[in-house]
C-alpha positions, 0 to 999 in steps of 0.5 A: 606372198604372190597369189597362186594362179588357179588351175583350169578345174579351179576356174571352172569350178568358179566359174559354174559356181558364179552362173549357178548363184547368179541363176539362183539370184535371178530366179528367186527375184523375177521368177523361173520364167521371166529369167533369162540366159540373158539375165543370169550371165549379165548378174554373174559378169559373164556373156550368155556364150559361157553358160552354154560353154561351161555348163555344155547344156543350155538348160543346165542352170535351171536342172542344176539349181533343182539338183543343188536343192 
């Protein structure tokens, strides 16, 4: 069976949902301050670019991770 290409809401939704588990990876091993954009984009396989594209916020995965909770 051929694999279903994913919608553009799909790969968002991916996409956000790797940031915010990379983020909460990241944060839960080096503490909220020592992680960085940096850190949690590398850990999820992405640049630090497609935080602030998917996210539309630099600050979100750190506001996001404390609405998830």
């Amino acid at each position: 069976m051929p694999h279903k290409r994913m919608t553009r809401a799909e790969s968002r939704e991916r996409t956000r949902r790797r940031l915010l588990d990379a983020a909460a990876s990241s944060i839960a091993e080096k503490g909220f301050a020592a992680t960085s954009v940096e850190d949690i984009a590398a850990q999820a396989g992405y640049t630090h670019s497609v935080i602030h594209i998917s996210l539309r916020q630099p600050p979100a995965p750190a506001s996001r991770l404390h609405s998830m909770t």
